[in-house]
C-alpha positions in Angstrom: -28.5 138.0 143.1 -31.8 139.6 144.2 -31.3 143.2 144.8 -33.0 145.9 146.2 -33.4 149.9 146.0 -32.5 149.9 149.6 -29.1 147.7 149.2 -30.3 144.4 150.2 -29.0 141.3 147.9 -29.8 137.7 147.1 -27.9 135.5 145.3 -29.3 132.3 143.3 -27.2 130.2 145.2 -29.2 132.1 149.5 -26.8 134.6 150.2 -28.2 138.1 151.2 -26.6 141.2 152.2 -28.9 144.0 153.6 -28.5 147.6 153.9 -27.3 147.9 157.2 -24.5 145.1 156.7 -25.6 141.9 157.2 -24.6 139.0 155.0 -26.2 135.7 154.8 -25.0 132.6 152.1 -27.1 129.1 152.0 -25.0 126.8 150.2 -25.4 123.4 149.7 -23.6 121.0 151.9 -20.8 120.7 149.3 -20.4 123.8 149.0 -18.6 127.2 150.3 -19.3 130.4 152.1 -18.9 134.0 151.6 -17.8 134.1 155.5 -19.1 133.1 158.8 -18.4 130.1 161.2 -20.4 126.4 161.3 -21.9 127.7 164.8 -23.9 131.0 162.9 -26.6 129.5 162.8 -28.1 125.8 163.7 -31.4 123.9 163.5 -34.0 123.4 166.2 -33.2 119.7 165.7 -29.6 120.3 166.7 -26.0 120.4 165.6 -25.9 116.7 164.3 -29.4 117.9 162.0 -27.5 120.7 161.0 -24.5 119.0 159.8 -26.5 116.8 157.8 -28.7 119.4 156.2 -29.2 119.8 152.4 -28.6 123.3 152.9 -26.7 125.6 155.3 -27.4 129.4 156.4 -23.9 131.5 157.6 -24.7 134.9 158.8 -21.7 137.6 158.0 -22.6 140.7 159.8 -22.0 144.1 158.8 -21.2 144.0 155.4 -23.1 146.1 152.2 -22.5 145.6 148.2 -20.5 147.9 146.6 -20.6 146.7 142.3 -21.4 144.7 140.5 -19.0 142.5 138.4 -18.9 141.4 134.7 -17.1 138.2 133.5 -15.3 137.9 129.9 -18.9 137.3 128.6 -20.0 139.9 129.9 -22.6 138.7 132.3 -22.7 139.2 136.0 -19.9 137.2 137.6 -19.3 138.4 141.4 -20.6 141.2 143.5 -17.8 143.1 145.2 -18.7 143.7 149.2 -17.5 146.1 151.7 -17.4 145.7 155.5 -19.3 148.0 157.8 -19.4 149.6 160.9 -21.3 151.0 163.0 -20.7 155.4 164.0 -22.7 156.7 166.5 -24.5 155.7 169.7 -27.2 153.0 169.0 -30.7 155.0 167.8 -32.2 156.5 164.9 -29.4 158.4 164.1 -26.9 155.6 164.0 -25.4 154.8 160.3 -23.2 152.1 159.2 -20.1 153.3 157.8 -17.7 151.7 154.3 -14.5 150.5 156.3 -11.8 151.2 153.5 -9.9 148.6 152.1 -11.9 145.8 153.6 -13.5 144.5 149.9 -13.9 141.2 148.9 -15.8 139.2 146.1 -19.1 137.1 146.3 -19.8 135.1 143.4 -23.0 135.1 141.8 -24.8 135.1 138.4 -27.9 136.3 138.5 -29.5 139.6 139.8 -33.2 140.6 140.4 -34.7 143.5 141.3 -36.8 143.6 144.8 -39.2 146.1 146.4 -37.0 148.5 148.5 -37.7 152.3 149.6 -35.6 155.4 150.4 -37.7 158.9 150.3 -37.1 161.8 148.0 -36.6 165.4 148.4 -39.9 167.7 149.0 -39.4 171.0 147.7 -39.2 173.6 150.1 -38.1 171.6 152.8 -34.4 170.3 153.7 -33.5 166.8 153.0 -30.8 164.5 154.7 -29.3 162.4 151.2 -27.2 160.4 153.1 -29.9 159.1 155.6 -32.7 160.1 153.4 -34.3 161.8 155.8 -35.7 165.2 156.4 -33.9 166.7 159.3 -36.1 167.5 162.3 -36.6 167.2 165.9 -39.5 165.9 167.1 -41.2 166.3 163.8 -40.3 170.1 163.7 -38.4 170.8 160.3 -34.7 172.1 160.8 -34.5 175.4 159.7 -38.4 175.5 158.4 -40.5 177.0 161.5 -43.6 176.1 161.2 -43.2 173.4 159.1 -43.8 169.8 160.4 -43.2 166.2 159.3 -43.9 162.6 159.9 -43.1 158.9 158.7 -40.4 157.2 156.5 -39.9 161.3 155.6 -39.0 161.9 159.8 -37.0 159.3 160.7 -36.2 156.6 157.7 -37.6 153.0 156.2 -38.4 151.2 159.6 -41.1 150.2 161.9 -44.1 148.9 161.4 -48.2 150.5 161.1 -48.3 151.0 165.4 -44.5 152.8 164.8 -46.0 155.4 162.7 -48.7 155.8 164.8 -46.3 157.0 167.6 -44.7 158.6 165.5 -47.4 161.0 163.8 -48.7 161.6 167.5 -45.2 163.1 168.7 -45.6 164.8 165.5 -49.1 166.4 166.0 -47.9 167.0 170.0 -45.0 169.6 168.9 -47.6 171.0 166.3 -49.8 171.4 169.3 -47.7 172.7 171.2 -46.5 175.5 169.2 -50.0 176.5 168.7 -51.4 176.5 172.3 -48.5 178.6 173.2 -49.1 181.3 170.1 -45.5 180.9 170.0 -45.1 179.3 166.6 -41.4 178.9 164.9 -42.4 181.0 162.4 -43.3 184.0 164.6 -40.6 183.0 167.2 -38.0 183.3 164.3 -39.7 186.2 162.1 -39.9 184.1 159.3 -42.6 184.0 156.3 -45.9 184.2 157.6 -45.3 185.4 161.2 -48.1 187.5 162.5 -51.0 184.8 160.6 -53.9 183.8 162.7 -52.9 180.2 162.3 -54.8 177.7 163.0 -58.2 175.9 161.6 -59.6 179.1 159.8 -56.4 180.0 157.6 -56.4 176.1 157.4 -60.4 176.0 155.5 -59.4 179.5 153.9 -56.8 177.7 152.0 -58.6 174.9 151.6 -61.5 177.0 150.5 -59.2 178.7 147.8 -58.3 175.8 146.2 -61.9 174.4 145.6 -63.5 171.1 146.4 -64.8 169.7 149.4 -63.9 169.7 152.2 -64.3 166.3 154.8 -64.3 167.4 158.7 -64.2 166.0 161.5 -67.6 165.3 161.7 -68.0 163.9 158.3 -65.3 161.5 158.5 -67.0 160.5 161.7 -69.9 159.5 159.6 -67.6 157.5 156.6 -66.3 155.6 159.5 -69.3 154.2 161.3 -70.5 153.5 157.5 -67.7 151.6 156.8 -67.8 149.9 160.0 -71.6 148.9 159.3 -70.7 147.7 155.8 -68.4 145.2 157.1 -70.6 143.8 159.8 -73.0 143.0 156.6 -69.7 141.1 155.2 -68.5 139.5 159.0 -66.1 141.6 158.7 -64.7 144.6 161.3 -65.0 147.4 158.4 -65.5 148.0 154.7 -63.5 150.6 153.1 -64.9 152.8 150.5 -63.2 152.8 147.3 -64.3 155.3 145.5 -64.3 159.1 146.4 -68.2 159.5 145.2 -69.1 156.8 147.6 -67.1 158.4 150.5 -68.3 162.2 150.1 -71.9 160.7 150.0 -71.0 158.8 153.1 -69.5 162.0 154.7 -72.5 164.0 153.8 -74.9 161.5 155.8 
C-alpha cells in the first residue's frame, strides 16, 4: 500500500482508499476485490472490452483505513478498513464519520509513504483537530476579534490556485469591512488592543519596529512589470525573481 498523511492508500496490487472514504482495487482478471460490483466502473470501449481487460478498477465508496496489520513474519499483511458516512448537510463543514462495527480486512504487502497535508495549530489562535481547521466565519477567527484567516488554515486541504483566490478575497472583504466601519471585533468586544488606530500606520509602525524593508504597494508594482519584462526576453508571460537582493533592487526601481 501507498499511504498518505491525509489517509489515502494504495496497495501494490491498485486498490486506494482516500480520506473521505472512497475505495478503489485493480486486480487482475483472475483475481478478487475488496468490494464493489462488475458495473463500478467500465471502459469507453464497452462492457465486452471490459470483461476482457488485463486489469479491472471496482470503486467501494465510503470507506477509510483504520491499521495496519502484521503477519507471523512480521511484515505488513492486511490493512484493516472501516466504513464511512457522511454527518451533516453537504458543504465545508460536512465530515465523514467511523460507522462501528463495520471493519473488514484488505490484503496487502507493501506500504509507501505519499505527499498528503493536514495544517497545524498557530499559537494564539483556536484550532479545529478533528477537521484541522481554524474555526472562523468568513475568515474572522472564532473567539479572536480582530484576528483573520485564509487558505488550507480557513476551510481545509481542497480546491485549487482560483479557490484560494476566492477564498483570501472573502477574507480581505470581512477585514474590510470591519475597518470601514471603525467597528472592529476587537473594539466591539473590548478585547486586547481596542481603542488602536488600526489600520496601515500601526501596520508600518510594527513593521518599522521589527527592521528591514519594507515592499509597498508601489514597489511591488515595480517587481511585477520587471518580472513581466524578463519573461517577454525568455517568450515567456513572466520571470520570477529568485532571490530577495534581486527583488528589493527591482522594488526600489
Amino acid at each position: 500500500f501507498s499511504v498518505s498523511e491525509s489517509g489515502s492508500l494504495v496497495s501494490e496490487r491498485g486498490s486506494l482508499v482516500s480520506e473521505r472514504g472512497s475505495l478503489v482495487s485493480g486486480f487482475g482478471s483472475g483475481g478478487g476485490s475488496a468490494g464493489g460490483s462488475e458495473g463500478d466502473s467500465r471502459s469507453k470501449g464497452g462492457a465486452a472490452d471490459w470483461m476482457e481487460a488485463a486489469r479491472r478498477v471496482r470503486i467501494l465508496l465510503q470507506c477509510s483505513p483504520q491499521r495496519f496489520d502484521a503477519g507471523a513474519d512480521g511484515r505488513l499483511e492486511s490493512i484493516s478498513v472501516q466504513r464511512t458516512e457522511m454527518v451533516g448537510a453537504p458543504g465545508p463543514n460536512q465530515m465523514a464519520r467511523v460507522i462501528p462495527g463495520s471493519a473488514f480486512s484488505l490484503p496487502c504487502q507493501l506500504a509507501l509513504t505519499s505527499v498528503g497535508y493536514r495544517s497545524l495549530p498557530i499559537d494564539g489562535a483556536p484550532f479545529d483537530s478533528i477537521r484541522g481547521v481554524v474555526p472562523n466565519t468568513k475568515g474572522r477567527v472564532e473567539g479572536e476579534p480582530g484576528l483573520y484567516v485564509a487558505g488550507w488554515l480557513k476551510r481545509g486541504p481542497s480546491g485549487v490556485v482560483l479557490t484560494n483566490v476566492g477564498d483570501a478575497a472573502e477574507t480581505v472583504a470581512a477585514l474590510l469591512e470591519d475597518h470601514r466601519n471603525r467597528t472592529s471585533q476587537k473594539e466591539t468586544h473590548g478585547g486586547a488592543g481596542a481603542g488602536g488606530r488600526g489600520g496601515d500606520a500601526e501596520i508600518r509602525e510594527i513593521l518599522d519596529a521589527h527592521g528591514g524593508q519594507v515592499v509597498g504597494f508601489e514597489a511591488a508594482r515595480r517587481v511585477a512589470e520587471a518580472e513581466a519584462r524578463r519573461g517577454a526576453a525568455a517568450g515567456k508571460v513572466r520571470e520570477k525573481f529568485v532571490s530577495v537582493r534581486e527583488l528589493l533592487e527591482a522594488a526600489r526601481g
